[in-house]
C-alpha positions as CSV (number, residue, x, y, z in Angstrom):
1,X,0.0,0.0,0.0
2,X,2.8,2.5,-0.2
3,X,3.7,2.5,3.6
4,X,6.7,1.4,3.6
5,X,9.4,4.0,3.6
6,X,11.6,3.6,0.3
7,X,15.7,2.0,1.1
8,X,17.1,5.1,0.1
9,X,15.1,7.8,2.5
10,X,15.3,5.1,4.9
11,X,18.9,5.0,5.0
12,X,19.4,8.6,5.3
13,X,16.6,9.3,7.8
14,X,18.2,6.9,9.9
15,X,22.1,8.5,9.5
16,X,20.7,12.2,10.5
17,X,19.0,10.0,13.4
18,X,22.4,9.5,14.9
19,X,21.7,6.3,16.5
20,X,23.5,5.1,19.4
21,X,23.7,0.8,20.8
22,X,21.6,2.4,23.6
23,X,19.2,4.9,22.0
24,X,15.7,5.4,23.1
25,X,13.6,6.3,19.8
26,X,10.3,7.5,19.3
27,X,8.9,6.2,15.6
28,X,5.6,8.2,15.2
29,X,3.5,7.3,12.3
30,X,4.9,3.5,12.2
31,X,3.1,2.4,9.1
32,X,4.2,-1.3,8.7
33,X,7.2,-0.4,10.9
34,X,10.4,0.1,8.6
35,X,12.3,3.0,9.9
36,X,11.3,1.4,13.5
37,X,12.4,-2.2,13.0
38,X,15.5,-0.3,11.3
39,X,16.3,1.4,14.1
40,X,15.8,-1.2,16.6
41,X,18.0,-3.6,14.8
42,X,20.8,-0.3,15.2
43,X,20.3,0.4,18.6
44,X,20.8,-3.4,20.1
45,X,20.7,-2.0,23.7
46,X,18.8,0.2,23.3
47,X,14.7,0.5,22.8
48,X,12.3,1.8,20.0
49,X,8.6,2.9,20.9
50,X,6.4,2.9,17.9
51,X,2.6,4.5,17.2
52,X,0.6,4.0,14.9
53,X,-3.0,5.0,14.2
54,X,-4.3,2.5,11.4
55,X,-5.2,-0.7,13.2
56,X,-4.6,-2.4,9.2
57,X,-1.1,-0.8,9.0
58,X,-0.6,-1.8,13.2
59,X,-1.1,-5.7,12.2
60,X,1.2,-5.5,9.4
61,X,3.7,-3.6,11.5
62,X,3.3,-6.4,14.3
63,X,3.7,-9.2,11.7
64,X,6.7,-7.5,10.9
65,X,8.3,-6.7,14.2
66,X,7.4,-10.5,14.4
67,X,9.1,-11.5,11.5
68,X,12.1,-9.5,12.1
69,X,12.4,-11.1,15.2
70,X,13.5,-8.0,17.6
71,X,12.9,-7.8,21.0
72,X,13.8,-4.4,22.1
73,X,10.6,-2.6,19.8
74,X,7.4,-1.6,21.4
75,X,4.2,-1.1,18.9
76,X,0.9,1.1,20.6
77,X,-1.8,1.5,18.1
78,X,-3.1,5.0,18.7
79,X,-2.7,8.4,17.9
80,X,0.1,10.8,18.6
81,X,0.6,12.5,21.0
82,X,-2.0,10.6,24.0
83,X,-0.1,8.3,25.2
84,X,3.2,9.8,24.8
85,X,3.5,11.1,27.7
86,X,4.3,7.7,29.4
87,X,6.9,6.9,27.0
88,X,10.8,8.0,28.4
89,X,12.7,11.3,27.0
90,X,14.2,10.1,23.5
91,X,17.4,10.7,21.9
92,X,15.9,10.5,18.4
93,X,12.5,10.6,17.4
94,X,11.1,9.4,13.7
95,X,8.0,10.8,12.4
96,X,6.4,9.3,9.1
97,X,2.8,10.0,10.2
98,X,1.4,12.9,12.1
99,X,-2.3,12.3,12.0
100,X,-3.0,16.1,11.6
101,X,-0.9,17.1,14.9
102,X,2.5,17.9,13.2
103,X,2.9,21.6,14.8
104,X,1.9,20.1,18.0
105,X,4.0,17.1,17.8
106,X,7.0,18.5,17.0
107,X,6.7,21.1,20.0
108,X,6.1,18.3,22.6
109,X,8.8,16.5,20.9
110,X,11.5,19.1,21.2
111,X,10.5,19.7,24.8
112,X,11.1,16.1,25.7
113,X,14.3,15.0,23.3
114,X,16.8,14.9,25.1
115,X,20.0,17.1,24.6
116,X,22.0,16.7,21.4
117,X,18.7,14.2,20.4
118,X,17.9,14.6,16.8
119,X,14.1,15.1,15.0
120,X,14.0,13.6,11.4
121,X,10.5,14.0,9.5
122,X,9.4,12.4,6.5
123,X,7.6,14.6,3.9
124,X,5.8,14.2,0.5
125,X,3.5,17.1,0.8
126,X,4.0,20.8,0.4
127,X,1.6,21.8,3.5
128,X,3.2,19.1,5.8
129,X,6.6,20.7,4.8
130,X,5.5,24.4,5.1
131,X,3.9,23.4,8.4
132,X,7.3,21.5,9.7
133,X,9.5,24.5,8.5
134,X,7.3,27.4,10.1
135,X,7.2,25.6,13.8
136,X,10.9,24.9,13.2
137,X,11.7,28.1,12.2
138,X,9.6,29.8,15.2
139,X,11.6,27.8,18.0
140,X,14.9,28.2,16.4
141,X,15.3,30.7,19.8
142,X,15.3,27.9,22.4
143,X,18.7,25.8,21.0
144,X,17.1,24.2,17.8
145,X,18.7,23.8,14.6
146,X,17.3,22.7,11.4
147,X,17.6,21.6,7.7
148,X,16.1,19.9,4.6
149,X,17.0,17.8,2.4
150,X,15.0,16.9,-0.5
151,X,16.1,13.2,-2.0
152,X,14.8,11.8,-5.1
153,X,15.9,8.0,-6.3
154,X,14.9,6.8,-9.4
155,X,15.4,3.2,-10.4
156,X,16.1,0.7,-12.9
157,X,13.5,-0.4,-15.2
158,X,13.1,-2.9,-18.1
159,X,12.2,-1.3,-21.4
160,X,12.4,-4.4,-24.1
161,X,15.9,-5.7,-24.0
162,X,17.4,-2.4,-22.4
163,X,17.1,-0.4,-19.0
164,X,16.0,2.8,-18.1
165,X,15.6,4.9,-15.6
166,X,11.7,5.7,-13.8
167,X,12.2,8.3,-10.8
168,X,10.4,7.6,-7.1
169,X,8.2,10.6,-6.2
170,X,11.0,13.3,-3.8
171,X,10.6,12.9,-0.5
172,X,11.8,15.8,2.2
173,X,13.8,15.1,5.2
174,X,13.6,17.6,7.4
175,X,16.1,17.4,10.4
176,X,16.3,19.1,13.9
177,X,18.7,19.0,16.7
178,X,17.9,19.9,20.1
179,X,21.0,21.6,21.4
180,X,22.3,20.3,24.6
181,X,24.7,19.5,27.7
182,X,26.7,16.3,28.5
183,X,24.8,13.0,28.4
């Protein structure tokens, strides 16, 4: 159905997440769990709390966290940010999803990351980008720093005996880091 977050964005979401063995991460908008299960297989002593709101995409996610075998992944269907509040400080924090909440969510999020804990969203739409940018942009005052990438893959594709090229939709990564003290 699309909800899987493509290799390539994957990859780099997850290298501006700077992942630790021990990281606590926050995946909000789980879908079937990719960036999560990612991150959980990274962070081996660590822990990743996941949320997501579609109960379909929560039992695909579960087969998968099943399938992939990890232990140190937590799945909650619901929708950010109730129940966040009884989840621990993170040091990185994925959102795929925000259910409408975005300039809400990434407030609460920056007031609980912990320092030097990194924010990496996932956008394919200009409003969810404008939204990101502008709340970004208006806490920029209290120690957070920001950027965007835009990445665009395109992949091989048979075309009679020959290859081309057929290009993935762009995707934005938007990145903020909560400036901090020692850990």
């Amino acid at each position: 159905k699309g909800l899987i977050t493509k290799q390539e964005v994957r990859a780099v979401s997850l290298a501006r997440m700077q992942l630790r063995a021990a990281s606590r991460v926050w995946d909000i908008g789980a879908g079937s769990g990719s960036v999560g299960l990612e991150a959980a297989r990274l962070c081996p002593q660590g822990h990743v709390w996941a949320m997501e709101k579609n109960e379909g995409d929560v039992e695909i996610a579960r087969r998968n966290v099943r399938d992939f075998g990890v232990s140190n992944h937590t799945l909650v269907h619901g929708k950010a940010p109730e129940g966040l509040d009884t989840w621990p400080d993170p040091d990185a924090v994925f959102i795929g999803g925000s259910g409408g909440e975005l300039a809400g969510l990434i407030a609460m999020i920056l007031g609980r990351l912990r320092p030097n804990g990194s924010l990496v969203m996932n956008f394919v739409t200009l409003e969810n980008l404008a939204t990101a940018t502008a709340t970004l942009q208006s806490m920029q005052e209290q120690g957070v720093s920001w950027d965007v990438l835009q990445l665009q893959a395109a992949r091989s594709k048979p075309i009679l005996h020959m290859h081309r090229m057929a290009a993935e939709n762009p995707v934005w990564i938007v990145c903020a880091r909560k400036a901090g003290g020692e850990q």
